[in-house]
ROTIGU-890048 format. One record per residue (C-alpha): residue number from 0; chain; x, z, y. Coordinates in nm, 2 decimals, m for minus. Last residue first. Layout:
! ROTIGU-890048
+------+-------+--------+--------+--------+
: resi : chain :     xx :     zz :     yy :
+------+-------+--------+--------+--------+
:  NUM :     A :      X :      Z :      Y :
...
+------+-------+--------+--------+--------+
//
This chain:
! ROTIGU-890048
+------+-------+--------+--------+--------+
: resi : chain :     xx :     zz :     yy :
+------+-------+--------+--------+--------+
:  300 :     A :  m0.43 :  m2.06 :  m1.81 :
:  299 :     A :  m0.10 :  m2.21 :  m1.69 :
:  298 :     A :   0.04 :  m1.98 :  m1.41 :
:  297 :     A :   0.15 :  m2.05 :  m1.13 :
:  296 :     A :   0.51 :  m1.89 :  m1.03 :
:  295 :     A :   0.45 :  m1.62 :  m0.74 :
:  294 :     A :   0.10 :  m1.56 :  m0.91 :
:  293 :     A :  m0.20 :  m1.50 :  m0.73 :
:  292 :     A :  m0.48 :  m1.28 :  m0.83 :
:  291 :     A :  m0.79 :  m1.42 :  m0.77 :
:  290 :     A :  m1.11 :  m1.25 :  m0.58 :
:  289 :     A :  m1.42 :  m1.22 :  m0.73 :
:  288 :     A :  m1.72 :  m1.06 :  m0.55 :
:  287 :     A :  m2.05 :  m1.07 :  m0.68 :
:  286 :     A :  m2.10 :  m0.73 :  m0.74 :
:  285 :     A :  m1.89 :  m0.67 :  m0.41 :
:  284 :     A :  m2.16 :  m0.78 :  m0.23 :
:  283 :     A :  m2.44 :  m0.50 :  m0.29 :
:  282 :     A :  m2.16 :  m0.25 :  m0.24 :
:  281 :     A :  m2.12 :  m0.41 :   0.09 :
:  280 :     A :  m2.49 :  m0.42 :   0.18 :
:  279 :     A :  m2.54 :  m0.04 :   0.05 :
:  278 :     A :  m2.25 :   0.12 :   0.25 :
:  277 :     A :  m2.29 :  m0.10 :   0.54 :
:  276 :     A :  m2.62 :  m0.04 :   0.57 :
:  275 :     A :  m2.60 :   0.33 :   0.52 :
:  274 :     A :  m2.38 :   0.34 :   0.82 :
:  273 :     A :  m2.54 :   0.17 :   1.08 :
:  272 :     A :  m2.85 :   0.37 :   0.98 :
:  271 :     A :  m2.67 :   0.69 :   1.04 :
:  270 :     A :  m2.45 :   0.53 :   1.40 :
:  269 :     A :  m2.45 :   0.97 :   1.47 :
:  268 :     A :  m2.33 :   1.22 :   1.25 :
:  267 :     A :  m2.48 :   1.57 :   1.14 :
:  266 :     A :  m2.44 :   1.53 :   0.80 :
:  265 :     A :  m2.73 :   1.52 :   0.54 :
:  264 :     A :  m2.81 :   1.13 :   0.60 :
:  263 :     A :  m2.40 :   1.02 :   0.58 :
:  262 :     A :  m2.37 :   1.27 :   0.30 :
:  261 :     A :  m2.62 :   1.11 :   0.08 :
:  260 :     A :  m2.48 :   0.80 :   0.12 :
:  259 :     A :  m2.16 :   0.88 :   0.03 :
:  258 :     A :  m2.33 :   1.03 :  m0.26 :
:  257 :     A :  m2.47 :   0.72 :  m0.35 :
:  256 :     A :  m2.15 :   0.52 :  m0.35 :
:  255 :     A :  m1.97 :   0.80 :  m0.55 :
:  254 :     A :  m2.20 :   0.76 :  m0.81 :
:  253 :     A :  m2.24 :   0.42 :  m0.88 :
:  252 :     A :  m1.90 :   0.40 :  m0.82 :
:  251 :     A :  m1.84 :   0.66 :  m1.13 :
:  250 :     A :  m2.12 :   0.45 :  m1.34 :
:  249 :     A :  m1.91 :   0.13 :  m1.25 :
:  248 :     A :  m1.54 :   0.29 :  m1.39 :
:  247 :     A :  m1.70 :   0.44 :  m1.65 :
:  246 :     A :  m1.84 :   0.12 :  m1.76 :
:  245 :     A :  m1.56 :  m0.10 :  m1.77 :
:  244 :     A :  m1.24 :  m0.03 :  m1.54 :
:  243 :     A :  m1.19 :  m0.40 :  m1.38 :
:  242 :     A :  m1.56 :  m0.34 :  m1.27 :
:  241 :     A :  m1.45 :  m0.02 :  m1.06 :
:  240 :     A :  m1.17 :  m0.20 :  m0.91 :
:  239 :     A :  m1.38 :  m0.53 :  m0.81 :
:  238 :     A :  m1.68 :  m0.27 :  m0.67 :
:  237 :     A :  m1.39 :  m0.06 :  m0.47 :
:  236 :     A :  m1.34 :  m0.39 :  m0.28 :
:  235 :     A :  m1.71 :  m0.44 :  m0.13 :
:  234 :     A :  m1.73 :  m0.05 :  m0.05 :
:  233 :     A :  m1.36 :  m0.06 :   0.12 :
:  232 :     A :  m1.38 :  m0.38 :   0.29 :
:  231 :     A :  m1.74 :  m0.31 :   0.45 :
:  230 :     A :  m1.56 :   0.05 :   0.61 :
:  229 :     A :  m1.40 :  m0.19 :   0.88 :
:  228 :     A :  m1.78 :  m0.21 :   0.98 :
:  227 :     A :  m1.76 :   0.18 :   1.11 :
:  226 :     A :  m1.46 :   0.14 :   1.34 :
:  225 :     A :  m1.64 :   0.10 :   1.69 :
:  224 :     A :  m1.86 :   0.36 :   1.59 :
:  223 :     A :  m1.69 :   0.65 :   1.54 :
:  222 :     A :  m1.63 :   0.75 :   1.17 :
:  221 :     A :  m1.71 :   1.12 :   1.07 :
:  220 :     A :  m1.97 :   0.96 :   0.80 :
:  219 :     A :  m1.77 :   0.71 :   0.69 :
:  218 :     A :  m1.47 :   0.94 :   0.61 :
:  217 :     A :  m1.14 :   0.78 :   0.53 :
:  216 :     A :  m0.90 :   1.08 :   0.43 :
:  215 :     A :  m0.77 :   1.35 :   0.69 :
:  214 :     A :  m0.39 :   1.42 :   0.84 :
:  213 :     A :  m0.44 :   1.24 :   1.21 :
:  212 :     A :  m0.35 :   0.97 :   1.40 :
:  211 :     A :  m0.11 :   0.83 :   1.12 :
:  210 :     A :   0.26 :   0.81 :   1.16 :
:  209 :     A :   0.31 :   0.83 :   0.77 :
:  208 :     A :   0.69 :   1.05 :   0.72 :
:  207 :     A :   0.88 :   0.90 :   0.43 :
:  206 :     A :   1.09 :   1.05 :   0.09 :
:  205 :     A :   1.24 :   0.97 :  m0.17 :
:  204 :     A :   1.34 :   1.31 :  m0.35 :
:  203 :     A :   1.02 :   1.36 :  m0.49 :
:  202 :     A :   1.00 :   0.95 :  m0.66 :
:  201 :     A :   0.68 :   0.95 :  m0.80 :
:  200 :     A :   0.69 :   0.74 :  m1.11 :
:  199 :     A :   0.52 :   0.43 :  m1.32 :
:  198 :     A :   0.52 :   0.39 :  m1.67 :
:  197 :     A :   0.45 :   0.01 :  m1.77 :
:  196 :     A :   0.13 :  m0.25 :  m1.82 :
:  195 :     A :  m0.20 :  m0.04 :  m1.72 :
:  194 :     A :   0.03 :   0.10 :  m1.46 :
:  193 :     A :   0.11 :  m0.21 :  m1.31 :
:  192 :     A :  m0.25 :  m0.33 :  m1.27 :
:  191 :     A :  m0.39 :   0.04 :  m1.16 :
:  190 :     A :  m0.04 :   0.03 :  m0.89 :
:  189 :     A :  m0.23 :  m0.28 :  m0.77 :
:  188 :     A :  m0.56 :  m0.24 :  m0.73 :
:  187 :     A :  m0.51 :   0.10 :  m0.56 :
:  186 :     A :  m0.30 :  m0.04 :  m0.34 :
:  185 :     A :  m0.53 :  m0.33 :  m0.25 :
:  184 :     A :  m0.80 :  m0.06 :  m0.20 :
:  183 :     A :  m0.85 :  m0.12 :   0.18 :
:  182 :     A :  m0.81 :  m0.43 :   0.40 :
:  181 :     A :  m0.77 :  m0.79 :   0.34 :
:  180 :     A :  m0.90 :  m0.80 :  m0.02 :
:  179 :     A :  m0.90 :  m1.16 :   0.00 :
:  178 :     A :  m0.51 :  m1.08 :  m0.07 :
:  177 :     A :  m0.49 :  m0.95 :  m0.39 :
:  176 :     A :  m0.14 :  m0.77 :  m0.46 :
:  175 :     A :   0.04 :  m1.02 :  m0.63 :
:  174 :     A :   0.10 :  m1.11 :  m0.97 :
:  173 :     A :   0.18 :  m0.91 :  m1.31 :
:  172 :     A :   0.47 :  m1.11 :  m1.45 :
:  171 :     A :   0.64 :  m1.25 :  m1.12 :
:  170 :     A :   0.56 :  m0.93 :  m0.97 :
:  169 :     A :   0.76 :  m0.72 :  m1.24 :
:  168 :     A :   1.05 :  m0.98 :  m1.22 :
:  167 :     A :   1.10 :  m0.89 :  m0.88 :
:  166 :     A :   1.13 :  m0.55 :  m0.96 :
:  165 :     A :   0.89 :  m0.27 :  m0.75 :
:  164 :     A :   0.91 :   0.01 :  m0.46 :
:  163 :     A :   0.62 :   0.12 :  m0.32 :
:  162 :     A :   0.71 :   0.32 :   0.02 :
:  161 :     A :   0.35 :   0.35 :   0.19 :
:  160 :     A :   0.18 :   0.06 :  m0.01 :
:  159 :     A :  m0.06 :   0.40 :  m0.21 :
:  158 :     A :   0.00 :   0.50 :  m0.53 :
:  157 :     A :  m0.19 :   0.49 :  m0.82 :
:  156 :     A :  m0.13 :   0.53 :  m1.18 :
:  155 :     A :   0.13 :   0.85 :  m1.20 :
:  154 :     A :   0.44 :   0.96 :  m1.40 :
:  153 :     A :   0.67 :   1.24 :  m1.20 :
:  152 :     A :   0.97 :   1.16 :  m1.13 :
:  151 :     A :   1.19 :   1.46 :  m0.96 :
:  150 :     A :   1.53 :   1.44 :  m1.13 :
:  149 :     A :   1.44 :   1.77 :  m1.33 :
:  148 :     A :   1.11 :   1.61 :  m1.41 :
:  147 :     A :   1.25 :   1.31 :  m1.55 :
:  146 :     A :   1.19 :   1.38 :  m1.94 :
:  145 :     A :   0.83 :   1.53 :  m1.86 :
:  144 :     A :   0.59 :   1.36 :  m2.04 :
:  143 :     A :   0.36 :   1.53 :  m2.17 :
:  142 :     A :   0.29 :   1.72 :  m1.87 :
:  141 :     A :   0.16 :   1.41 :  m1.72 :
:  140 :     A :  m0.16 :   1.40 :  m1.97 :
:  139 :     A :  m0.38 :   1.32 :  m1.73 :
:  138 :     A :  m0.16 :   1.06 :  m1.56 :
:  137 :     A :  m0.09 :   1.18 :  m1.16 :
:  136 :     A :  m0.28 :   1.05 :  m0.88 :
:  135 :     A :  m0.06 :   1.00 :  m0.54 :
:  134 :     A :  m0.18 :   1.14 :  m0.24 :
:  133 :     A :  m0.12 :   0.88 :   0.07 :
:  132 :     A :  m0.44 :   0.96 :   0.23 :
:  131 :     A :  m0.35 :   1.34 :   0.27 :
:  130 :     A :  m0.01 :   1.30 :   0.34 :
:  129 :     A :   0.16 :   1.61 :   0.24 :
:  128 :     A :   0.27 :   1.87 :   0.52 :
:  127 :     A :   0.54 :   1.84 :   0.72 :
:  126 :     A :   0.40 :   1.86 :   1.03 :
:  125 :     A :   0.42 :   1.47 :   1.10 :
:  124 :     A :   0.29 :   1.36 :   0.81 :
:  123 :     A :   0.44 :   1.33 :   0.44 :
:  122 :     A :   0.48 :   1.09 :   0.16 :
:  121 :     A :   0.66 :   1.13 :  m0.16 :
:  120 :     A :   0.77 :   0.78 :  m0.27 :
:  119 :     A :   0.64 :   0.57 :  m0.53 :
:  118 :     A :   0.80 :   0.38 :  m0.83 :
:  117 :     A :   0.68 :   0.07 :  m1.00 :
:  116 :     A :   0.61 :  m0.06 :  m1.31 :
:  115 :     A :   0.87 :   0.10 :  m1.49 :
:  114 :     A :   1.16 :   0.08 :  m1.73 :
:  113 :     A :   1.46 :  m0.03 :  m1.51 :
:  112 :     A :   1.66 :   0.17 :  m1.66 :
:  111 :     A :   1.49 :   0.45 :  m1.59 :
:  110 :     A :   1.78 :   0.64 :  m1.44 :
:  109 :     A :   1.97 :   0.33 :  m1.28 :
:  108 :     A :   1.56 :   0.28 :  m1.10 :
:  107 :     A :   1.55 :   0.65 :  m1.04 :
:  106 :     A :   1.87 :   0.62 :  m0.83 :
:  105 :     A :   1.76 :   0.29 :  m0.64 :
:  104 :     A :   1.46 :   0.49 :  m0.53 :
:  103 :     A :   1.69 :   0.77 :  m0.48 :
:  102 :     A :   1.94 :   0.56 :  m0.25 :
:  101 :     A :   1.62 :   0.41 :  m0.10 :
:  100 :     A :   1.44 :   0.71 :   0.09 :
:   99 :     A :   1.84 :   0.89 :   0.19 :
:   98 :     A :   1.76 :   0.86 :   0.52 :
:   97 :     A :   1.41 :   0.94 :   0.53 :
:   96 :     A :   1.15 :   0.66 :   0.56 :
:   95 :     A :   0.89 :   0.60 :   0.88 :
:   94 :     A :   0.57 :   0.46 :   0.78 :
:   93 :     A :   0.39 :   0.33 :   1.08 :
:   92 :     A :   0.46 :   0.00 :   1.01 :
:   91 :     A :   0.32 :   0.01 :   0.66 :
:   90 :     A :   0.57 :  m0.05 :   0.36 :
:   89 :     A :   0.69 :  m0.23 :   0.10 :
:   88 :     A :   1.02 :  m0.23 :  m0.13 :
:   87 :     A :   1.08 :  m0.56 :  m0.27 :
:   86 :     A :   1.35 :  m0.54 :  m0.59 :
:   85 :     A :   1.59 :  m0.84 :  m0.71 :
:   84 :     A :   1.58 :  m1.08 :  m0.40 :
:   83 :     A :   1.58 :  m1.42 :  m0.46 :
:   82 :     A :   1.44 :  m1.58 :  m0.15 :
:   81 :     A :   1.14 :  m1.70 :  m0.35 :
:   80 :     A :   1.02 :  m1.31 :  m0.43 :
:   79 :     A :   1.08 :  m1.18 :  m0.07 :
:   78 :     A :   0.88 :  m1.48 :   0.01 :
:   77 :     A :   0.61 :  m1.37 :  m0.19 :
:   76 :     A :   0.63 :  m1.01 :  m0.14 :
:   75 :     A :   0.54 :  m1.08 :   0.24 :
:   74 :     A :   0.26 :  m1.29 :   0.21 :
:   73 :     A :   0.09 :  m1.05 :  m0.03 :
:   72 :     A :   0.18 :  m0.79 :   0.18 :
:   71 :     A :   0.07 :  m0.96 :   0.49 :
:   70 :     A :  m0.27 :  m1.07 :   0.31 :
:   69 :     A :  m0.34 :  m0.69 :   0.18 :
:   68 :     A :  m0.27 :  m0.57 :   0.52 :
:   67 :     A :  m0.48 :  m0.74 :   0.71 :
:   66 :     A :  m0.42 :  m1.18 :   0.72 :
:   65 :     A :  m0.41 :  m1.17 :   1.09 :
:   64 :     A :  m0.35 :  m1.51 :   1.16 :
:   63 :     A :  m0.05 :  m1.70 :   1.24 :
:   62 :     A :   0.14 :  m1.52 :   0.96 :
:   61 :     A :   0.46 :  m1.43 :   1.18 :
:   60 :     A :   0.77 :  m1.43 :   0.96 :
:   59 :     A :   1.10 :  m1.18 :   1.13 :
:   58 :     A :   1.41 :  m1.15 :   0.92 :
:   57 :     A :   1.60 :  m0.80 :   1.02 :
:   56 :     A :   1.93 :  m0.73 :   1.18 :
:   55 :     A :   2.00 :  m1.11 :   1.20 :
:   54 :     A :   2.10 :  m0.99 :   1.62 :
:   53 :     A :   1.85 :  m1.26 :   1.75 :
:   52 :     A :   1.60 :  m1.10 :   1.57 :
:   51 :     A :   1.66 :  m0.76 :   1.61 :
:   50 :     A :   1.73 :  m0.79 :   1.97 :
:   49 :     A :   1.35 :  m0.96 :   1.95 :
:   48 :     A :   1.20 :  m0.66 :   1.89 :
:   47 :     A :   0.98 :  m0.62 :   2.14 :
:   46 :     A :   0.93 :  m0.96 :   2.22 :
:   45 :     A :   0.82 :  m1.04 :   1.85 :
:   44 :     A :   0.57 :  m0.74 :   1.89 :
:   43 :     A :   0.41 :  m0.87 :   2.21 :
:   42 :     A :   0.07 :  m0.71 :   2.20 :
:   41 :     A :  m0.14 :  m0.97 :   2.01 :
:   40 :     A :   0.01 :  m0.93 :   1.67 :
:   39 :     A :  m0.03 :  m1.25 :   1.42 :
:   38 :     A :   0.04 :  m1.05 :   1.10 :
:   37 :     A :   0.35 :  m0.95 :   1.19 :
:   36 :     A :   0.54 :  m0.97 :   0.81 :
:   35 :     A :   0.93 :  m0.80 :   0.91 :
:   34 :     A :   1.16 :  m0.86 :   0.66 :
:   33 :     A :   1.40 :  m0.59 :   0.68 :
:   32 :     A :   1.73 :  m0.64 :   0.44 :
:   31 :     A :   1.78 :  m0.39 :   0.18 :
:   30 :     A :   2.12 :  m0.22 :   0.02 :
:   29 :     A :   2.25 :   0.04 :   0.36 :
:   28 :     A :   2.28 :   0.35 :   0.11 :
:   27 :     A :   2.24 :   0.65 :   0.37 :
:   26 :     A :   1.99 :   0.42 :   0.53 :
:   25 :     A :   2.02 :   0.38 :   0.89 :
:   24 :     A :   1.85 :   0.04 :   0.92 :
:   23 :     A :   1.54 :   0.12 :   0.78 :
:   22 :     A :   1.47 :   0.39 :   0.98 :
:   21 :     A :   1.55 :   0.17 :   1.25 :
:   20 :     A :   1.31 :  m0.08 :   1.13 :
:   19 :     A :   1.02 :   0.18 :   1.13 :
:   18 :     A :   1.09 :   0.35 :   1.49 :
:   17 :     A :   1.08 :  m0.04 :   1.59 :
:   16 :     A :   0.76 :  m0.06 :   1.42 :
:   15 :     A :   0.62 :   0.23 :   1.56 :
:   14 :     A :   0.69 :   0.12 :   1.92 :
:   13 :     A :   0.51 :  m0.22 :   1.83 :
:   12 :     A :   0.19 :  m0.15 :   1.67 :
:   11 :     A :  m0.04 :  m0.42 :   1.76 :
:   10 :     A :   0.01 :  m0.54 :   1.40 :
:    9 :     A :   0.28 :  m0.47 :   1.12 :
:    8 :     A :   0.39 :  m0.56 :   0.76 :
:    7 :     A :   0.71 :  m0.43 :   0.64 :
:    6 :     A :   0.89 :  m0.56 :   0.38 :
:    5 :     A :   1.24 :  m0.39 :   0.26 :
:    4 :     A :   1.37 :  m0.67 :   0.03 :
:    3 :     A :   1.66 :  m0.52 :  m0.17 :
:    2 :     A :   1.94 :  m0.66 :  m0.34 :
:    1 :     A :   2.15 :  m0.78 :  m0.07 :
:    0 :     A :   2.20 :  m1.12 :   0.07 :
+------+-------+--------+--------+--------+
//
């Protein structure tokens, strides 16, 4: 077994998982096994990839259900965690890491001495450009510490699950990402929980390329309407994230929620009332919303 657990979770996306796994596979410093998390694909992922399997080139789980991305995560850090593997490095299916992505992961961890939450890579699309949705947020005061600039880390509190790379022991002390969550803001969640604890870096020289449709944030008010009600997850779940940062962090949901509103009505969009319903009703549930953090050991409260 090696030391690293690269976990990717996938559904319906089979050609970019494959692209994925060999990315994976063909690392300048080959020290992860794939586990693949398919959470309960319906357009015949296992058959796709099923030279992998039968080869022992990657461990394949299939939830049964489709747990979204913050179950299969959760799911998949766990059993990375029981089979004894000293980091887990995650990962969307359509995240597609540069050759040299883990060798300076594994780089900064020697540098840091393992003092860290977790570390992040830089994330790009297609053209080259930065990754608009997978911007990382930099500390206030990050020019005050710049000790690892010349290597390329950079301190920041929030990264996105496209090429997170954590220590085993730091899950088994902080928990797992929360999986009622389901879809949207686990990653925020999460890097907010291990930054709170430890220093956590952008990794510049680790790099991946995000196989999204396009290069533009999550926009309700552009949204077609067959994906509007995904946008339920992100309202209901940014209400837990802004409560687990007191009062500023409601007032500034307070505020983002209504203008959100605001430019559903002003923009020229169709679906409006669609929209500001689910705006207001999720935001209206998450108030009442409390998900658990799991533990990999339980914890005796």
């Amino acid at each position: 077994m090696k030391s690293v657990a690269a976990v990717v979770v996938t559904y319906n996306r089979k050609k970019l998982l494959k692209e994925a796994i060999d990315a994976l596979l063909s690392q300048s410093l080959p020290e992860a096994d794939v586990l693949v998390v398919d959470n309960a694909s319906t357009d015949g992922t296992k058959e796709y990839i099923t030279d992998y399997i039968a080869q022992n080139k990657i461990v394949y789980f299939n939830t049964g259900n489709n747990l979204g991305g913050a179950g299969g995560f959760n799911f998949g850090m766990r059993q990375a965690y029981e089979a004894g593997y000293k980091y887990i490095w995650i990962m969307d299916d359509d995240a597609i890491v540069k050759k040299n992505a883990l060798e300076e992961l594994l780089r900064a961890d020697h540098l840091l001495k393992g003092n860290y939450g977790y570390l992040s890579s830089a994330v790009f699309w297609i053209d080259g450009q930065p990754c608009v949705m997978n911007r990382q947020k930099l500390i206030k005061d990050w020019t005050s510490d710049l000790e690892y600039l010349s290597d390329g880390l950079v301190r920041t509190y929030y990264s996105t699950f496209v090429s997170f790379f954590v220590k085993s022991a730091t899950v088994k002390e902080l928990g797992l990402p929360i999986k009622d969550f389901f879809i949207w803001g686990d990653d925020v969640e999460y890097s907010n929980r291990l930054s709170k604890k430890y220093p956590c870096y952008v990794v510049g020289k680790s790099q991946v390329i995000h196989k999204t449709k396009d290069n533009n944030g999550s926009n309700i008010a552009k949204e077609r309407g067959d994906r509007i009600g995904r946008y339920k997850f992100a309202y209901r779940n940014e209400c837990v994230i802004a409560r687990e940062n007191g009062m500023k962090g409601r007032l500034r949901q307070f505020a983002k929620v209504n203008y959100h509103m605001l430019r559903v009505i002003f923009t020229n969009n169709p679906h409006k009332l669609k929209k500001l319903g689910v705006i207001l009703s999720a935001s209206i549930q998450g108030i009442f919303f409390r998900p658990k953090i799991e533990y990999v050991e339980e914890k005796n409260d």
